[in-house]
N, C-alpha and C positions, 0 to 999 in steps of 0.2 A: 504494500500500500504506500503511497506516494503522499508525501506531507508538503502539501500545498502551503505555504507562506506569501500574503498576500503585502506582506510588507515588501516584499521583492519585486514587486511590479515594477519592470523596468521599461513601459513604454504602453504605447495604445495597440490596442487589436483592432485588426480591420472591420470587425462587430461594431467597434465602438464607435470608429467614424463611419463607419455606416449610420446608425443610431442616428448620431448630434446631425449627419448631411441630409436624414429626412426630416428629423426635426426640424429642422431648417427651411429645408423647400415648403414642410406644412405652414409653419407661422409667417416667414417673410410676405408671401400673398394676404395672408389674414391680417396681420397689421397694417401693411399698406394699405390697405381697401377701410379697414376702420378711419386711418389718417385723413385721406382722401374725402373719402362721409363725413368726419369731422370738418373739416375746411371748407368743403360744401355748404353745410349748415352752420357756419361762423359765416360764410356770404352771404347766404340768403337772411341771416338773422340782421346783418348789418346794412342792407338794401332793407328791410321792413324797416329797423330804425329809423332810417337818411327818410323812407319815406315818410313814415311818422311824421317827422322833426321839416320837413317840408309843408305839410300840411298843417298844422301848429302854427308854423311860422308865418303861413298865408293866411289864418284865422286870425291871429296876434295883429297884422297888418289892417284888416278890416274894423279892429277894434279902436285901432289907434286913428282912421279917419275921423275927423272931431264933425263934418258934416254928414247926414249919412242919406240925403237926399243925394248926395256924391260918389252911392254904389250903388251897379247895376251890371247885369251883365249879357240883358237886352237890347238891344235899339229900340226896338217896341215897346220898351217902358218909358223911353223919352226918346224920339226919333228926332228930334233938332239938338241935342247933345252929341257930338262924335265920343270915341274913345281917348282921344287926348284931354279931355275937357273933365274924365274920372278922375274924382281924386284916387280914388281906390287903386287905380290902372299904373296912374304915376308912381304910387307908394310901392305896388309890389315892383316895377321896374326898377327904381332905386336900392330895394331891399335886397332882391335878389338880382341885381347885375351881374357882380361879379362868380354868378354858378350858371348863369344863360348859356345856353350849347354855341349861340352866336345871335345878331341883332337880327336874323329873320324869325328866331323864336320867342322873343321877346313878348311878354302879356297882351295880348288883342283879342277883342273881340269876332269869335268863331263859332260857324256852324258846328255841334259834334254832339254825338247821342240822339241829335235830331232835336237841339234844342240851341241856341242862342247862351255860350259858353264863354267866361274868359278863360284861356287857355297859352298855356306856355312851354317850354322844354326845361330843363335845367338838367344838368348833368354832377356826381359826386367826386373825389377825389380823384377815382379810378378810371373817371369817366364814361361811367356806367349812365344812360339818359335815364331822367321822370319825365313825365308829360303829366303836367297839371292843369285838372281843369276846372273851375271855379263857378259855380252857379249860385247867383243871387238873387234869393226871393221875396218881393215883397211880400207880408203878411197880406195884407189888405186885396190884390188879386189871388189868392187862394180859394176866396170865396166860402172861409170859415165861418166870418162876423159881416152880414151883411152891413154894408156902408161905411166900412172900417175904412179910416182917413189912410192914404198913402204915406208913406218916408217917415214911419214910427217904429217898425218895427219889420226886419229882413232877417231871412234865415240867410246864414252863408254854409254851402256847401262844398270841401276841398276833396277833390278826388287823386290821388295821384296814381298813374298806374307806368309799373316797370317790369322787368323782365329779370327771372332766373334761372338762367338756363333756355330750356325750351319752353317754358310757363310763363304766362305773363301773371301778374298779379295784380293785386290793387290793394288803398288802402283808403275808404271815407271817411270826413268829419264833418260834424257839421257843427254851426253853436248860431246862437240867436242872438241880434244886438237889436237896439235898442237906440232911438233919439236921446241925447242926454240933456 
């Protein structure tokens, strides 16, 4: 009988790197693809953020027009106003200038959803686009409170929708002001 002493192991068997080289080819593919998935969903979490914080910031902006007969996002709500003549339109131009994809995307007045939208592009860091689009409602044409006075009281709607991956997404808000 042969007395095995394992204290003597003077090297590796080809058992054993056999072993660690499957081991190996098993987990290398499984962590990558976890790493992968993870960085994925730290981008898309960070494009909901930006949109978030896009749409916030177009609501913030509505809040701060001190007139508010001065948002709209109709021409049919007052058809002898152009779009330069919004306060609303000016303020988001200034606020959001320096994130504009370029000046043909800049805040105006547009067709889209089938409804008379202000609408714009803005791009993030990575220069990923949003397309924001803004809808402003008077209370008073809702036709909730009959003969309810106009420029008292608008809903603002911020929609922003972008793309991850092959998915587009979207993100709305809306908040209600108020004549002050």
């Amino acid at each position: 009988m042969q007395n095995m002493d394992l204290r003597n192991n003077k090297g590796y068997t080809g058992i054993d790197i056999s072993i660690t080289i499957l081991i190996l080819v098993i987990l290398i593919p499984v962590i990558t693809g976890m790493a992968y998935n993870i960085g994925k969903s730290n981008s898309g979490i960070e494009q909901k953020s930006y949109a978030i914080t896009e749409a916030s910031s177009a609501l913030e902006v509505a809040k701060s027009v001190t007139n508010i007969e001065n948002i709209y996002s109709k021409k049919s709500d007052t058809p002898e106003v152009v779009a330069e003549d919004d306060d609303y339109i000016k303020k988001l131009k200034s606020n959001f200038q320096d994130k504009l994809v370029d000046s043909m995307q800049e805040p105006q007045i547009k067709e889209e959803e089938g409804n008379e939208k202000i609408v714009f592009v803005t791009k993030d860091k990575n220069d990923k686009q949003y397309k924001i689009l803004i809808d402003v409602e008077d209370f008073a044409n809702t036709g909730t409170i009959e003969g309810a006075k106009k420029n008292i009281v608008k809903k603002i709607t911020a929609k922003v929708i972008y793309s991850i991956g092959n998915k587009t997404e979207n993100i709305e808000i809306s908040n209600v002001i108020s004549k002050k």
